[in-house]
C-alpha positions, 0 to 999 in steps of 0.5 A, a space after each residue: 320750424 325749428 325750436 331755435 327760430 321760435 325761441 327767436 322770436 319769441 325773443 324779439 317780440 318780447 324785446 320789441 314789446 318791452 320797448 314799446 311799453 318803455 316808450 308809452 309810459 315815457 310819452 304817459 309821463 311826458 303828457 303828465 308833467 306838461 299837462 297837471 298841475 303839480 299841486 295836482 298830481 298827488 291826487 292824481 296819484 292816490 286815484 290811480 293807487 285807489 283803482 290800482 287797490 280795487 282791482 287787485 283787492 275786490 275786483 279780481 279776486 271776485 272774478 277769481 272767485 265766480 269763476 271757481 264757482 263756474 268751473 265747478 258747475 261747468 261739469 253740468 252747464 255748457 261752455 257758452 252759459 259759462 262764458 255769458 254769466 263770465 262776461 257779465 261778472 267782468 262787464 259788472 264789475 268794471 262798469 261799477 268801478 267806473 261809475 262809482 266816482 260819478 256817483 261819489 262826486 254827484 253825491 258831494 255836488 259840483 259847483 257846475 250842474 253840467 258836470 255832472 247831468 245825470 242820474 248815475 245811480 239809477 243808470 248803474 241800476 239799471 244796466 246791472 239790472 240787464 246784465 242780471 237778468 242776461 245771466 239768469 235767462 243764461 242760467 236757466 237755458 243752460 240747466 234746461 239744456 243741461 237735464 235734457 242731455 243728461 236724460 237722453 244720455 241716460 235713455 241712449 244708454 239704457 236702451 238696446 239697438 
């Protein structure tokens, strides 16, 4: 396949998925304005712009930074472990964005006790628990594996055939 051909289409996939995007922000806006109230929709907008703000200002340059961390010591640790103690990272971090409002708005109470009917805190607990305890069995498996490897490389290469 010629560059030309595959300029091409990369030029239309970017053109049809441009236009797509145009249209699901119109259909999103469209389904805003019919269904929220305007006395609504400026706290409508100040949650999205708090979510917006927690991603970009604690949730990515977190991930970023674990990720950095798991670079360095992937010199050691195999593609796997890195990808597990990865997935947890993201996994944690999202579910806690999530339900912090439910926690939030448990702590402030409802006027309908079925909006709310569980406990929130604990399940976040419990689930960050897990995913803690996935990364350190993980991590553990990981260097175990890891200084078996380093030992048979030091063996093979100091013993003669």
């Amino acid at each position: 396949m010629s560059t030309a051909v595959a300029d091409n289409r990369v030029r239309t996939a970017r053109i049809v998925l441009v236009v797509l995007g145009v249209l699901v922000l119109a259909f999103g806006a469209w389904v805003l304005v019919t269904s929220v109230r305007p006395n609504r929709i400026g706290g409508l907008a100040t949650w999205l712009l708090g979510a917006v703000v927690l991603h970009d200002a604690i949730l990515s340059p977190f991930v970023l930074a674990v990720g950095m961390g798991l670079r360095r010591a992937g010199r050691s640790l195999r593609t796997g472990v890195l990808v597990v103690v990865q997935a947890a990272v993201v996994l944690g971090s999202v579910l806690a964005l999530v339900v912090l409002p439910e926690i939030a708005a448990k702590a402030h109470g409802t006027k309908n006790d079925t909006v709310l009917p569980f406990d929130y805190t604990t399940r976040l607990l419990v689930v960050e628990g897990v995913l803690v305890a996935v990364v350190v069995v993980a991590l553990v498996v990981g260097v175990v594996t890891a200084r078996r490897r380093s030992d048979e490389a030091v063996v093979a290469a100091t013993t003669s055939p």
